[in-house]
KOLMI-583723 format. One record per residue: residue number from 1; residue in one letter; x negated, y negated, z of N, C-alpha, C in turn. Coordinates in nm, 3 decimals, m for minus. Example, Ala and Ser with C-alpha at 12.3 -4.5 7.8 and 13.67 -1.06 7.14 Angstrom:
BEGIN
pos,code,n_X,n_Y,n_Z,ca_X,ca_Y,ca_Z,c_X,c_Y,c_Z
1,A,m1.319,0.569,0.780,m1.230,0.450,0.780,m1.320,0.330,0.780 $
2,S,m1.285,0.225,0.708,m1.367,0.106,0.714,m1.290,m0.003,0.787 $
// end
This chain:
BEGIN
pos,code,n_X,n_Y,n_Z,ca_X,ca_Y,ca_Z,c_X,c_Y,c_Z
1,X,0.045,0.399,0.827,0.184,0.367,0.862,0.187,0.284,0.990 $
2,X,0.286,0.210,0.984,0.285,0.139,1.082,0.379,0.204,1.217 $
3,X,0.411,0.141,1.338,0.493,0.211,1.412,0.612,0.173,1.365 $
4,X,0.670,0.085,1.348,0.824,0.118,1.321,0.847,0.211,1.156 $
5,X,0.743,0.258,1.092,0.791,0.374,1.033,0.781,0.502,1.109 $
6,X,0.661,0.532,1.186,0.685,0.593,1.284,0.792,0.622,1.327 $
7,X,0.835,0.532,1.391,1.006,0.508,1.448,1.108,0.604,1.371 $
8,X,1.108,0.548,1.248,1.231,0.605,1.137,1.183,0.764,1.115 $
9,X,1.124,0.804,1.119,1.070,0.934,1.111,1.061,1.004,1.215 $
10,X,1.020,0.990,1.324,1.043,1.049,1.416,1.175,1.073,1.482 $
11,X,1.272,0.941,1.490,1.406,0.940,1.489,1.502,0.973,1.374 $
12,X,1.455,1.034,1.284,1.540,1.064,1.184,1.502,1.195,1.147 $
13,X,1.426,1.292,1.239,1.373,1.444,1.269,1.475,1.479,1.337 $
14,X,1.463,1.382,1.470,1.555,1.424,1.582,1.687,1.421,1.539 $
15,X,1.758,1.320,1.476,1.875,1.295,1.451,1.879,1.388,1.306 $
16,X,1.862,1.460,1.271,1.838,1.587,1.181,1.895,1.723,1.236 $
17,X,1.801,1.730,1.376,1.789,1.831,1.443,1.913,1.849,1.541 $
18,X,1.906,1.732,1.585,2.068,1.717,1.727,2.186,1.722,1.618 $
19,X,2.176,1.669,1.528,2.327,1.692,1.423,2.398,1.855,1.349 $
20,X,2.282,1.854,1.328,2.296,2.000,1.287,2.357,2.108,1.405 $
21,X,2.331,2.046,1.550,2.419,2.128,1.641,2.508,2.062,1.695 $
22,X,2.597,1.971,1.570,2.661,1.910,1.652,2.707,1.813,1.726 $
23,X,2.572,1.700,1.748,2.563,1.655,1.890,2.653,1.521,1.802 $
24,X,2.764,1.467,1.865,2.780,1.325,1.844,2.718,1.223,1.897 $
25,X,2.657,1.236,2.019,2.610,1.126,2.114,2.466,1.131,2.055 $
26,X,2.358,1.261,1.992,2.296,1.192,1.924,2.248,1.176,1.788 $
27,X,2.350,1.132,1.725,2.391,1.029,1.628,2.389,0.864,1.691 $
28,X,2.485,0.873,1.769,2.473,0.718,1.839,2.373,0.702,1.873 $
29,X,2.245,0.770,1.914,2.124,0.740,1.970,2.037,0.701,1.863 $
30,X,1.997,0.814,1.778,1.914,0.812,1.702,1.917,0.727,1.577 $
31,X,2.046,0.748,1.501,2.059,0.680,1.374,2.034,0.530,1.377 $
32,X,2.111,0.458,1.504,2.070,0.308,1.475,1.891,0.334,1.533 $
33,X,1.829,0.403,1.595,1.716,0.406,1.655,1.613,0.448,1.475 $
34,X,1.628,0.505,1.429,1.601,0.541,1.315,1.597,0.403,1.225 $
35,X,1.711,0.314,1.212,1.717,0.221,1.114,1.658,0.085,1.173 $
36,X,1.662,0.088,1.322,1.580,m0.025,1.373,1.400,m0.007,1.332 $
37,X,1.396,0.105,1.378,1.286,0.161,1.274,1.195,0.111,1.174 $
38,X,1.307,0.082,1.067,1.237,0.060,0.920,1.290,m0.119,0.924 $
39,X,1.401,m0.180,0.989,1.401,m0.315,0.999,1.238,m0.386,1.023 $
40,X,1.180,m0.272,1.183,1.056,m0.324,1.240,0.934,m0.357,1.153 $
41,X,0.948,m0.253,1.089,0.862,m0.205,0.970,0.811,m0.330,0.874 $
42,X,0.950,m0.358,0.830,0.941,m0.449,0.757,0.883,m0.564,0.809 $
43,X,0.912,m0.615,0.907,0.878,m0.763,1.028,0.712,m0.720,1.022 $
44,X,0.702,m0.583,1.063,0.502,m0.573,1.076,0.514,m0.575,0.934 $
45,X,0.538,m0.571,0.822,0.468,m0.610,0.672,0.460,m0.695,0.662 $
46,X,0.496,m0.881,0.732,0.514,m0.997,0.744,0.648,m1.012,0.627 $
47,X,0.786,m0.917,0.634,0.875,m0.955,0.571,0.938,m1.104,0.553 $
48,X,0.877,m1.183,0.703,0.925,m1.349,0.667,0.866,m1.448,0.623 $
49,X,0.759,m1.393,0.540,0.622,m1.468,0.524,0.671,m1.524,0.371 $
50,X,0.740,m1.418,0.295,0.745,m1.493,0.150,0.908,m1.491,0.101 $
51,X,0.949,m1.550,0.003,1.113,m1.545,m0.021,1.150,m1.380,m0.020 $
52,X,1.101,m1.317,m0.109,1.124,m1.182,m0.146,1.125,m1.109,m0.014 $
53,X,1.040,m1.100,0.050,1.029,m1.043,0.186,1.172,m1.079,0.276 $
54,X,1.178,m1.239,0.276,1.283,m1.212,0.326,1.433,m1.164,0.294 $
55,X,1.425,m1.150,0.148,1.546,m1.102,0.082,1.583,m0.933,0.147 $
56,X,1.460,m0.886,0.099,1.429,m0.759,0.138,1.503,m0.719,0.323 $
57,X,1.439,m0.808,0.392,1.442,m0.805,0.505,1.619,m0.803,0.531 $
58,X,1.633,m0.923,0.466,1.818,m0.952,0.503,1.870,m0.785,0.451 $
59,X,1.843,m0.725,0.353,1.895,m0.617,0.291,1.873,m0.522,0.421 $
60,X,1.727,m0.489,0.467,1.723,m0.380,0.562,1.790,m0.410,0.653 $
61,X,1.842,m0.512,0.735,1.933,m0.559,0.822,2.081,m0.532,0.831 $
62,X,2.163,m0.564,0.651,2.237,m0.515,0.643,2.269,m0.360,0.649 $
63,X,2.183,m0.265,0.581,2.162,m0.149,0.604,2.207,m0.129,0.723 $
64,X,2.088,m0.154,0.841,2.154,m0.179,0.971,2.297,m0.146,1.034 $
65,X,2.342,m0.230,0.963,2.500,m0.234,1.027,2.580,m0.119,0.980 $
66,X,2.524,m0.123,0.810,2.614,m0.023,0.797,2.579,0.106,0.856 $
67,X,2.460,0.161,0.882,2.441,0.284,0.946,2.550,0.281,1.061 $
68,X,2.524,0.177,1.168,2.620,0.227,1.277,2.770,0.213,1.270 $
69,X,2.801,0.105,1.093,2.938,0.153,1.105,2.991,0.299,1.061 $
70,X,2.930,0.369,0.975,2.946,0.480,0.923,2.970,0.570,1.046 $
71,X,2.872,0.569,1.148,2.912,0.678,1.242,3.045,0.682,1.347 $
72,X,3.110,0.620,1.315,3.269,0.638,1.377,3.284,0.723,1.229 $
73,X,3.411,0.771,1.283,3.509,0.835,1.110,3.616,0.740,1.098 $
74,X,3.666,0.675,1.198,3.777,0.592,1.117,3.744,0.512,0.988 $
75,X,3.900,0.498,0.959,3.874,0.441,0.813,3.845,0.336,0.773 $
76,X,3.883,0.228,0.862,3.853,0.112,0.908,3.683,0.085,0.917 $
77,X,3.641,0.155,0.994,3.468,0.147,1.047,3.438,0.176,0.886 $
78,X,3.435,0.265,0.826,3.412,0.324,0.672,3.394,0.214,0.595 $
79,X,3.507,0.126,0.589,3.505,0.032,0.491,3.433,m0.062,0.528 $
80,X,3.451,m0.119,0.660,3.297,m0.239,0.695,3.193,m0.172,0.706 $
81,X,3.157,m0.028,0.693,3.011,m0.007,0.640,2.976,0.005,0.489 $
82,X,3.089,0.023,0.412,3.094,0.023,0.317,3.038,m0.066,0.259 $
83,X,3.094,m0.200,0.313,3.079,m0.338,0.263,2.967,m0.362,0.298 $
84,X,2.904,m0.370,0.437,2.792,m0.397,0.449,2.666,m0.303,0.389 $
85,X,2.666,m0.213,0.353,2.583,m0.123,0.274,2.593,m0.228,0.079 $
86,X,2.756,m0.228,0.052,2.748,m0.361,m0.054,2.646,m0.423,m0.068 $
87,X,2.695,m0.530,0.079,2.622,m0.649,0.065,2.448,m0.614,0.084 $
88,X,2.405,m0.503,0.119,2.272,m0.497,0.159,2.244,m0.460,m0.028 $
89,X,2.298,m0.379,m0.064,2.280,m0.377,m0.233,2.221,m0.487,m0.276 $
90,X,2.344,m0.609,m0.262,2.299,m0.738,m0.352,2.174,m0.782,m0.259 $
91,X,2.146,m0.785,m0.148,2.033,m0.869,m0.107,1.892,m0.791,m0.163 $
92,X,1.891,m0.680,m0.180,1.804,m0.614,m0.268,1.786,m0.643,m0.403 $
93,X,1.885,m0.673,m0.514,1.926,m0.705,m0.607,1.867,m0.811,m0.614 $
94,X,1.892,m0.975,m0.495,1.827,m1.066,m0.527,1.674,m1.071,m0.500 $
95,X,1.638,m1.020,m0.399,1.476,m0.958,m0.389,1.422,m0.990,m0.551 $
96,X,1.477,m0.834,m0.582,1.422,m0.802,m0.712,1.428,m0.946,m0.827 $
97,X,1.534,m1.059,m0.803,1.558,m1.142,m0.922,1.462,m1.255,m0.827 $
98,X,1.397,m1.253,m0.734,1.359,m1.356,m0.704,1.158,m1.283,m0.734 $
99,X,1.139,m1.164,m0.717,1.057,m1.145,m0.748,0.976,m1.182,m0.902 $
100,X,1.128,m1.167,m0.971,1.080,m1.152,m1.141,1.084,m1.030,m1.172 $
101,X,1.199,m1.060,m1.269,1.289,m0.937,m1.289,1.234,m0.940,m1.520 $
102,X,1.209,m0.859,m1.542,1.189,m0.851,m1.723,1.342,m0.783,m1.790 $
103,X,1.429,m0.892,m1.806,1.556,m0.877,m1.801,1.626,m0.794,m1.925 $
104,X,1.511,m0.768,m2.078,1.533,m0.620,m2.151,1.562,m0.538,m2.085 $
105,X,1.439,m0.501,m1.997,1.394,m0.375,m1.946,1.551,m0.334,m1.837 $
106,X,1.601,m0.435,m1.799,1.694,m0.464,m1.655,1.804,m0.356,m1.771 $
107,X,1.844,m0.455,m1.842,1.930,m0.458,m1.937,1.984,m0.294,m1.985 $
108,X,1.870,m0.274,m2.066,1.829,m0.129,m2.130,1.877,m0.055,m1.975 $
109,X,1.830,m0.052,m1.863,1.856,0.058,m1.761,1.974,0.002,m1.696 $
110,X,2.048,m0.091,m1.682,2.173,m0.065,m1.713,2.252,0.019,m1.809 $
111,X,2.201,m0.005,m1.933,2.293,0.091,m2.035,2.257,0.235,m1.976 $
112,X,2.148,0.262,m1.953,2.122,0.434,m1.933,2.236,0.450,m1.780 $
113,X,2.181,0.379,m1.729,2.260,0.375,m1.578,2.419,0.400,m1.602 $
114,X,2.460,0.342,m1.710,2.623,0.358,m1.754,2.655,0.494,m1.742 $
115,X,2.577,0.601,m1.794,2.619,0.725,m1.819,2.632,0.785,m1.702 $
116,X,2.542,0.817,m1.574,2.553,0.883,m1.418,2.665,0.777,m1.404 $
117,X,2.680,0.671,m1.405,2.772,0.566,m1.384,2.925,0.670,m1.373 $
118,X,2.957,0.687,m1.515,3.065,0.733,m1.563,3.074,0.894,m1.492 $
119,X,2.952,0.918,m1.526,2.992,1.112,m1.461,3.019,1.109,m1.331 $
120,X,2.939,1.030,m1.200,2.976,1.027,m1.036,3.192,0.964,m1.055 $
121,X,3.187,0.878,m1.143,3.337,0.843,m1.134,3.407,0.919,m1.142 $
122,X,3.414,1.002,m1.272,3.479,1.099,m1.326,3.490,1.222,m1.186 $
123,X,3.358,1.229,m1.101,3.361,1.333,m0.979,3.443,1.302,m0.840 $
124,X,3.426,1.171,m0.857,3.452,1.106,m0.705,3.568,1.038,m0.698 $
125,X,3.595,0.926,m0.807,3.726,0.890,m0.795,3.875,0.942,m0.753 $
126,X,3.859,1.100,m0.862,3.977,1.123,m0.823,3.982,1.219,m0.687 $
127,X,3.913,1.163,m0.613,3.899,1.254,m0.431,3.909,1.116,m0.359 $
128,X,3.894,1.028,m0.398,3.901,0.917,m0.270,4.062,0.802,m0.264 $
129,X,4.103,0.821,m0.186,4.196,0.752,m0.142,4.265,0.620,m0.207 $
130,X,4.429,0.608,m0.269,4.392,0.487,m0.381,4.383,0.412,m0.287 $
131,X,4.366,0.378,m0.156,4.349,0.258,m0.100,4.237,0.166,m0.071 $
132,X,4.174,0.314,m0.123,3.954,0.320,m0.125,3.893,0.321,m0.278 $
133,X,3.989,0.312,m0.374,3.935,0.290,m0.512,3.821,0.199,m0.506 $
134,X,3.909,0.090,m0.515,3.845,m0.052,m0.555,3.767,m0.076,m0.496 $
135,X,3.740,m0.027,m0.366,3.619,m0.081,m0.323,3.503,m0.014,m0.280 $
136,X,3.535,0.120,m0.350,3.452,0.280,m0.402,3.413,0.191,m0.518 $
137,X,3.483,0.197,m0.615,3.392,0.167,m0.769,3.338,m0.007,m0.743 $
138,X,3.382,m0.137,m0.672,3.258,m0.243,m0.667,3.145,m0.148,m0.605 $
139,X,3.124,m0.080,m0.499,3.041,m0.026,m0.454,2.955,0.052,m0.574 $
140,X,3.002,0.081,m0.644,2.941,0.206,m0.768,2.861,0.139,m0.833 $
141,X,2.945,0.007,m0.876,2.893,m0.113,m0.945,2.749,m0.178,m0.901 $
142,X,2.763,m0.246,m0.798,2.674,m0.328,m0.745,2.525,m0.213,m0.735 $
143,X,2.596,m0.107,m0.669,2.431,m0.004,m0.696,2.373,0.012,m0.768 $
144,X,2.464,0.040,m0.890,2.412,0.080,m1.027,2.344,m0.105,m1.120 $
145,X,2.357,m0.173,m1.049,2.298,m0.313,m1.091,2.189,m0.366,m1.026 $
146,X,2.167,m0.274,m0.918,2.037,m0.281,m0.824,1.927,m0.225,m0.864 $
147,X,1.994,m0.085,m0.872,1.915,m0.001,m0.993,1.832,m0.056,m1.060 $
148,X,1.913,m0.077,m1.196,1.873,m0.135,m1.284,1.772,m0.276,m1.271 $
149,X,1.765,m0.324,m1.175,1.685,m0.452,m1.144,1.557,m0.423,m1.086 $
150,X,1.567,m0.334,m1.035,1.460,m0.235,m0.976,1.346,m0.201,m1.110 $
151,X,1.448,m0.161,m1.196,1.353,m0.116,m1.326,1.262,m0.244,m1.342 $
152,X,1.336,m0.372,m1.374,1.323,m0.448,m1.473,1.212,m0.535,m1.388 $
153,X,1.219,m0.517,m1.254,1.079,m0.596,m1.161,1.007,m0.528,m1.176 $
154,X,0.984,m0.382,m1.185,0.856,m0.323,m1.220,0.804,m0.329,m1.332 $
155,X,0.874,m0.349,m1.446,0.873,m0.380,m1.567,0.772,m0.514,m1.549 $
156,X,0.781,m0.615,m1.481,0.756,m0.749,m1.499,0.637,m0.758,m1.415 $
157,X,0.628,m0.701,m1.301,0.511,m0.717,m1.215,0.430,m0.576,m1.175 $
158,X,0.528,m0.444,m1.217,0.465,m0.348,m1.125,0.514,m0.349,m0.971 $
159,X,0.427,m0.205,m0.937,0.453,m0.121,m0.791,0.553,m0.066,m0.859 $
160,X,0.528,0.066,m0.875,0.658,0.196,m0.881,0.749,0.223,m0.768 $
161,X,0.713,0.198,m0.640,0.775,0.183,m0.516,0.919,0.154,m0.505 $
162,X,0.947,m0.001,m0.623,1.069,m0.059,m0.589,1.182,0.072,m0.657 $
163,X,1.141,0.070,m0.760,1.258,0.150,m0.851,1.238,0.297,m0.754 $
164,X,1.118,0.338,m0.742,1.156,0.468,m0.654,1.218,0.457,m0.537 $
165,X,1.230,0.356,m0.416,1.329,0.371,m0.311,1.453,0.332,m0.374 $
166,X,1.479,0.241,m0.463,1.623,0.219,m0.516,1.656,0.342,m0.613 $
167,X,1.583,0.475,m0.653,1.654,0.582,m0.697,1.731,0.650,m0.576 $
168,X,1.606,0.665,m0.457,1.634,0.744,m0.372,1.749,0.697,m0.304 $
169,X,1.782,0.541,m0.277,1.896,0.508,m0.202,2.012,0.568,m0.293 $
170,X,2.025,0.528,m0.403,2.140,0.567,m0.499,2.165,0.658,m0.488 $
171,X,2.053,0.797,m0.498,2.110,0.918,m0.451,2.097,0.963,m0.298 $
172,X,2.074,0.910,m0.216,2.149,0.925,m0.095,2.321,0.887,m0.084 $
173,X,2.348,0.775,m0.143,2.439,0.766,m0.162,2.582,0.879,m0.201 $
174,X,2.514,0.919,m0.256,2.610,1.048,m0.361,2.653,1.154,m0.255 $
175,X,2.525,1.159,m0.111,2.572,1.252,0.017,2.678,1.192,0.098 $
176,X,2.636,1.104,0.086,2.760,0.985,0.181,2.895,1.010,0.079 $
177,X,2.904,1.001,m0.021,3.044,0.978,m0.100,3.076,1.149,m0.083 $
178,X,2.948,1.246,m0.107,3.039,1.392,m0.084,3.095,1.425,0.044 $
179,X,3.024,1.367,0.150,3.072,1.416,0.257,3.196,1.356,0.332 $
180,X,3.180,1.227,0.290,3.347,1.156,0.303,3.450,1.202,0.251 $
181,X,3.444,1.236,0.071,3.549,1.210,0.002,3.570,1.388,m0.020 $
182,X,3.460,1.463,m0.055,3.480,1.621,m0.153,3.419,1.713,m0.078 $
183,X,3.307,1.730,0.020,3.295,1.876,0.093,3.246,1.802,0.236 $
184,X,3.295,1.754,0.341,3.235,1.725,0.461,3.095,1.840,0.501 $
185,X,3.034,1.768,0.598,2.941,1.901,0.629,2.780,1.838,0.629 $
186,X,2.696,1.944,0.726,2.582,1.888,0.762,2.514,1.892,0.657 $
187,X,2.520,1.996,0.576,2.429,2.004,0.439,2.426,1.853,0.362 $
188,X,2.543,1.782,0.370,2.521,1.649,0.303,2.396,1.588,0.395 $
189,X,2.409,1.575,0.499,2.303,1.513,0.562,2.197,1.572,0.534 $
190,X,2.193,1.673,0.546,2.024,1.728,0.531,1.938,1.686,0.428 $
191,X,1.966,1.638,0.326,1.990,1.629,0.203,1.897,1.434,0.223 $
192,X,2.058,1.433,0.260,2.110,1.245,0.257,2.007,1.161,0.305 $
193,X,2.004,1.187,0.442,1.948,1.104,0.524,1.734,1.071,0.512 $
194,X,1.735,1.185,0.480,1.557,1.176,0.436,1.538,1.106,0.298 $
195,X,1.631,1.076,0.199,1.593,1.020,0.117,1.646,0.885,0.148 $
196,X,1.773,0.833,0.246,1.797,0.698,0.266,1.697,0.651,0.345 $
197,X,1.678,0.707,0.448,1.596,0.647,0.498,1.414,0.604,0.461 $
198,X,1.348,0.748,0.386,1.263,0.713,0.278,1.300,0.575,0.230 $
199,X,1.423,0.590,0.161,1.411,0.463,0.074,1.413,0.324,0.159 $
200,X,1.448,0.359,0.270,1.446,0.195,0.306,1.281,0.171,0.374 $
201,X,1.217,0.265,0.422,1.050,0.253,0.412,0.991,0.221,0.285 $
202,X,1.029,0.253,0.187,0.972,0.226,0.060,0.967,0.104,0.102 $
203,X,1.111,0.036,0.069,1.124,m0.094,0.042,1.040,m0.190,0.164 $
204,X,1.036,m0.158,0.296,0.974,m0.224,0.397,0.838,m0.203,0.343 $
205,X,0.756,m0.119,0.275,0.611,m0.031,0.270,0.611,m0.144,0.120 $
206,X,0.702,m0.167,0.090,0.678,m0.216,m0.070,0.614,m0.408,m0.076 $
207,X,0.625,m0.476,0.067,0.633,m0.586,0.093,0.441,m0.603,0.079 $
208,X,0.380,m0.494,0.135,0.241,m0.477,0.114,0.174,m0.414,m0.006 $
209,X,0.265,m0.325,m0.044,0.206,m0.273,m0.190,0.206,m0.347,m0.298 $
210,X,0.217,m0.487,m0.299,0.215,m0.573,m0.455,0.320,m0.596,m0.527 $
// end
């Protein structure tokens, strides 16, 4: 491992540990300290060396932002992390289509993807705000198309890596939507945060794995 996974792991123990009692101030410390982390990570894999890398890279960046917008609660901050968590989706998304994507395979795990698709809606929709629909379900969307692209590059080139950090982000996700929208509470994090952040090491760890 390199040090900026180091980083994300060690800062994402602490910010585990200080949350669970509580601490707001460290959240502000740790979490962006945690996601600078796995940005670094990526830069020591030579993320600017090839297109994909840097796709990748723009994605962990966006990530970035959205971590530190999430940690306000206003609703406002919510939705520009929202978006920027979006937009870090598609830059992953294009990763994967610039890598070489086997667009059956994409295809086919979209259709499977339809079904969790439909059941998280059926759970979550009717808890989130109509002012937060629309841009709850593009969000639902664009993941569940990342997903699926994830499949379809491993399909085409291999490394199990990609599709496994893009499961794990997806379901990190699902802590973030419970703890906003249907049971607040640290247990979402406990949960949440070791598999988001996993997943965005994958993806930095994935720039060397092939």
């Amino acid at each position: 491992m390199n040090s900026g996974a180091w980083i994300t792991l060690v800062a994402t123990a602490a910010l585990l540990a200080l949350v669970s009692r509580g601490s707001r101030l460290g959240e502000w410390i740790f979490k962006p300290l945690a996601s600078t982390g796995f940005v670094l990570s990526a830069l020591q894999h030579g993320a600017t060396t090839t297109r994909f890398g840097q796709a990748v890279l723009a994605a962990l960046v966006l990530s970035w932002w959205g971590d530190v917008l999430l940690i306000p609660r206003a609703e406002l901050s919510f939705l520009a992390g929202l978006g920027a968590f979006l937009l870090g989706h598609v830059g992953f998304a294009v990763a994967f289509v610039i890598r070489g994507v086997a667009w059956p395979v994409a295809l086919g795990g979209l259709c499977l993807l339809a079904v969790p698709l439909w059941g998280v809606g059926r759970w979550l929709l009717p808890k989130v705000p109509a002012e937060m629909k629309l841009p709850v379900m593009a969000y639902m969307g664009v993941i569940t198309v990342m997903v699926a692209l994830s499949a379809g590059t491993y399909a085409a080139h291999g490394n199990a890596i990609l599709p496994l950090g893009a499961v794990c982000f997806y379901l990190s996700d699902l802590s973030v939507a419970r703890d906003r929208f249907v049971a607040p509470g640290f247990a979402n994090k406990a949960w949440g945060w070791p598999l988001y952040f996993g997943a965005q090491l994958l993806a930095a760890y994935s720039l060397v794995a092939g």
